[in-house]
C-alpha positions as CSV (number, residue, x, y, z in Angstrom):
1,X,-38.0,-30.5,19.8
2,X,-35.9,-27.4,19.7
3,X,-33.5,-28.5,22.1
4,X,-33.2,-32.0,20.4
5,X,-32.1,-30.1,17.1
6,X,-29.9,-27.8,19.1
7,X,-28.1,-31.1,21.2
8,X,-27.4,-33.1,17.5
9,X,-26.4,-30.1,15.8
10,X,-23.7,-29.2,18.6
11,X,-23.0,-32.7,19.2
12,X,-22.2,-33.1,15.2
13,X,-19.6,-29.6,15.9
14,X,-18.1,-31.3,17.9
15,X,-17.7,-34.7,16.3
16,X,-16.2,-32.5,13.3
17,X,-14.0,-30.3,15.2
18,X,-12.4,-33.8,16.8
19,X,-11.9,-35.4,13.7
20,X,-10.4,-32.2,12.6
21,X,-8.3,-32.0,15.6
22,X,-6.9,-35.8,15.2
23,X,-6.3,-35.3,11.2
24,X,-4.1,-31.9,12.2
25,X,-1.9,-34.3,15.0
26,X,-1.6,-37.4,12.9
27,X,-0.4,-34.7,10.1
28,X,2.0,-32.6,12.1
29,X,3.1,-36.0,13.3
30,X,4.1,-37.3,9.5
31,X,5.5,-33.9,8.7
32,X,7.7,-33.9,12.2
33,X,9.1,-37.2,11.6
34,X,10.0,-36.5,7.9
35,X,11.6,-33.2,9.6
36,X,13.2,-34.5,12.4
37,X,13.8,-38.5,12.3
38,X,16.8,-38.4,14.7
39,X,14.6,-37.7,17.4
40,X,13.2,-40.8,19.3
41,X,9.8,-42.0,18.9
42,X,8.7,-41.4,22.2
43,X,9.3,-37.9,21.6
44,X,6.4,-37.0,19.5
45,X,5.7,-33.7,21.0
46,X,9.0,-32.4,21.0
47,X,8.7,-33.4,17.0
48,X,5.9,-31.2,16.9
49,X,6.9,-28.6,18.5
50,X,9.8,-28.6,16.0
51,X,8.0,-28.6,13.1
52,X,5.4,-25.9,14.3
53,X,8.5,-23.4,15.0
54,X,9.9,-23.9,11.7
55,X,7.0,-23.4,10.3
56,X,6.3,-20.1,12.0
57,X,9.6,-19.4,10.6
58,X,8.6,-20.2,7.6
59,X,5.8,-17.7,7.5
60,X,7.4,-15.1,9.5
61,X,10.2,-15.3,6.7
62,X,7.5,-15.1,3.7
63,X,5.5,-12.2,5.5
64,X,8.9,-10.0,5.9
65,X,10.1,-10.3,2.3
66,X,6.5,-9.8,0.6
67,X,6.5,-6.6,2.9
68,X,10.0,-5.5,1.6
69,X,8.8,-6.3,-1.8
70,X,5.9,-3.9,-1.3
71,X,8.0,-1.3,0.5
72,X,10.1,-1.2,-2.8
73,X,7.7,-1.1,-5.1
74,X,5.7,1.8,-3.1
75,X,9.6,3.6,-3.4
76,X,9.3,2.9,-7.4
77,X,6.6,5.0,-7.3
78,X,8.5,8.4,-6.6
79,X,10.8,9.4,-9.7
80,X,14.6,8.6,-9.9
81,X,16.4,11.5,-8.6
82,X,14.1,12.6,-6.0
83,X,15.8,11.3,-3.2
84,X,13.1,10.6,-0.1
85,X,13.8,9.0,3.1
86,X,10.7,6.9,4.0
87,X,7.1,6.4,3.4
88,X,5.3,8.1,5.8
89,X,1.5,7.2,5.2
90,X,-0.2,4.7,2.9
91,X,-3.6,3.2,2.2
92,X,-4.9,1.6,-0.5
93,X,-8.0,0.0,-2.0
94,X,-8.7,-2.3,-4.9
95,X,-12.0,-1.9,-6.0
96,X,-12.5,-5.3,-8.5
97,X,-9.9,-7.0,-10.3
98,X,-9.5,-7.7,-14.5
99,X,-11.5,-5.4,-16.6
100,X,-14.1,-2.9,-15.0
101,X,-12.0,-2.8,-11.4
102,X,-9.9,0.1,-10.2
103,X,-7.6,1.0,-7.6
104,X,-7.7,4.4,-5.9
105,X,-4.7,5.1,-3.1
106,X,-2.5,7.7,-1.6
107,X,0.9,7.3,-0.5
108,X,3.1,10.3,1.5
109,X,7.3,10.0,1.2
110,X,9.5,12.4,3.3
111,X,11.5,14.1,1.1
112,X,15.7,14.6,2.1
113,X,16.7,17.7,3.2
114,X,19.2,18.2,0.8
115,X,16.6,17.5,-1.9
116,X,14.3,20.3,-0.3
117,X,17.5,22.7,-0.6
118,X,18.0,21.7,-4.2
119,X,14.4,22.3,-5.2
120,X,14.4,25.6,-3.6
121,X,17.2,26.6,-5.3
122,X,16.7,25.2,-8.6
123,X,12.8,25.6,-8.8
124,X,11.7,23.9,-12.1
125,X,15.4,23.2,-13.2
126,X,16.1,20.9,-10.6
127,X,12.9,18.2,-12.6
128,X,14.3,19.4,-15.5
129,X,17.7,18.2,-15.1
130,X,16.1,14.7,-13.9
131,X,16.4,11.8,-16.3
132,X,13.5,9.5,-15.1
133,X,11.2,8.9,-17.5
134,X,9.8,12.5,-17.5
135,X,10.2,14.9,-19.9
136,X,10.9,18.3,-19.0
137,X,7.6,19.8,-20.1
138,X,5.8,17.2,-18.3
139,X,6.4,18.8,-15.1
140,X,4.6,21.8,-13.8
141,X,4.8,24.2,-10.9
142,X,1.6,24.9,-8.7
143,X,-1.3,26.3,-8.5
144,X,-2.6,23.4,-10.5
145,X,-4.8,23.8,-13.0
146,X,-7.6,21.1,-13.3
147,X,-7.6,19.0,-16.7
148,X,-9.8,16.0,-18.0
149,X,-7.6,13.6,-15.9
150,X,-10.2,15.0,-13.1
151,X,-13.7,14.5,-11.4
152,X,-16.3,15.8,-14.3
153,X,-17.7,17.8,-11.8
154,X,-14.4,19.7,-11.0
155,X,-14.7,23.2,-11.3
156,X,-11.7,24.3,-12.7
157,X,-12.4,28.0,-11.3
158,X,-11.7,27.2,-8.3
159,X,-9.1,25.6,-6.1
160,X,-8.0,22.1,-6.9
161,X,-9.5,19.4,-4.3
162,X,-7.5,16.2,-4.1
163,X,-10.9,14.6,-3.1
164,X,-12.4,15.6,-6.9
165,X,-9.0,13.3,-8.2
166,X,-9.2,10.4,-5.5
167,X,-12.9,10.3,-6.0
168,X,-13.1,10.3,-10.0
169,X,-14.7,6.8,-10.5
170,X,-16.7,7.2,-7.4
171,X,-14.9,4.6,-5.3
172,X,-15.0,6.5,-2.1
173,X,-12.3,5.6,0.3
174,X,-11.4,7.5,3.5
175,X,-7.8,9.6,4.3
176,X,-6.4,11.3,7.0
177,X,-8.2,14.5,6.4
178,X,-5.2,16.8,7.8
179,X,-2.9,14.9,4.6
180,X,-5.8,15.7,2.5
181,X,-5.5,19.4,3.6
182,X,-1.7,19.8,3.0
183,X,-2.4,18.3,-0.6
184,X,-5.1,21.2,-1.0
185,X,-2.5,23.7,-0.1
186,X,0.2,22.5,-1.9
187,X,-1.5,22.2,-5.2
188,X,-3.4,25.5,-4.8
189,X,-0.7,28.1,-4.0
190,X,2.7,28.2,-5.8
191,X,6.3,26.3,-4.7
192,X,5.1,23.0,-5.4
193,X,5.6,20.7,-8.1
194,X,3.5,17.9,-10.1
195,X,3.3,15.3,-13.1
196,X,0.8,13.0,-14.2
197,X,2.3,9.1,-14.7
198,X,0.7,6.3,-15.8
199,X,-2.2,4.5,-14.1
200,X,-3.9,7.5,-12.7
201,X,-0.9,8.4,-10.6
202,X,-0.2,11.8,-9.5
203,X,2.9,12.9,-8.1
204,X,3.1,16.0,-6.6
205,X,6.5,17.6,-4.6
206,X,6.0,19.8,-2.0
207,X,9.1,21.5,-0.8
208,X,7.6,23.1,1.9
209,X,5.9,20.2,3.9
210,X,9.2,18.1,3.1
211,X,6.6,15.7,1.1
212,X,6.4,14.0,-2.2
213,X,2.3,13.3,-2.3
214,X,1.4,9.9,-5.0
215,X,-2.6,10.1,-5.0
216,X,-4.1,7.2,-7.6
217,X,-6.8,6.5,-8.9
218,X,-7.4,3.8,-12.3
């Protein structure tokens, strides 16, 4: 009786996945001689072919400039003024959408080298003379000290974790642990820079791994 079932069911897959099959070719056959009418009838499959590269085109074209629109807006992310050269690590997580869902990420820019000679130089007075948004008094030099924008559980006597600010809503998500470490280091010894921004965003400037660290989490 088993082997009854099993022979209908498969022979019903297969029935569906022909049908499917013929509706897809009868389809791509309207489409290719809407497309391409100058070709003769009897060329059908060159039609086809046609209309299946352009729509690979298509895609291919859509995929590239949602990725550049995503590459720009991950840029947005770093202050005017602080010129970077790239993005060097991302990863992200949405964790819900509308009300009740948060986002936790981390995103690593090389900073320019002229920017790294600046900052050295200038110290705080190079983000105070930076007219993006910021005021002067929102930026602070490292070691940072933990605030309520932090994990609860925090303890503000000893060195900052990044982990205790990713993980603050107890979405867990996983980093590259030797990023995580250079974050550590730059926010507990002095030379770096940092500033709170909307959304849970954290951006912190680290002269001396040529980095400008965005950890979220909201």
């Amino acid at each position: 009786m088993f082997i009854v079932v099993l022979v209908v069911v498969a022979a019903i897959l297969i029935a569906i996945l022909w049908v499917a099959a013929v509706l897809v070719y009868v389809t791509l056959s309207t489409i290719s001689k809407t497309l391409f009418p100058a070709i003769p009838r009897q060329s059908t499959k060159g039609r086809i072919g046609l209309t299946l590269s352009t729509i690979a085109v298509i895609v291919l074209a859509l995929g590239g400039a949602w990725s550049f629109h995503v590459y720009q807006f991950h840029l947005g992310l770093v202050p005017d003024g602080i010129r970077v050269s790239g993005i060097s690590y991302v990863k992200e997580e949405n964790f819900g959408f509308g009300p009740g869902g948060n986002e936790t990420g981390l995103l690593v820019f090389n900073l320019e080298n002229q920017t790294v000679q600046e900052i050295q130089q200038q110290g705080m007075g190079y983000f105070a003379g930076l007219r993006n948004g910021y005021t002067a008094d929102a930026w602070h030099q490292t070691p940072l000290r933990i605030n309520n924008q932090w994990a609860s559980g925090a303890d503000s006597a000893k060195p900052p974790k990044i982990r205790d600010y990713l993980d603050k809503y107890g979405f867990i998500l996983e980093f590259d642990p030797r990023i995580l470490n250079e974050i550590d280091s730059a926010l507990s010894s002095p030379g770096s820079y940092y500033v709170y921004g909307r959304g849970g965003l954290l951006i912190i400037v680290a002269p001396k791994f040529k980095k400008v660290y965005a950890p979220y989490a909201g």
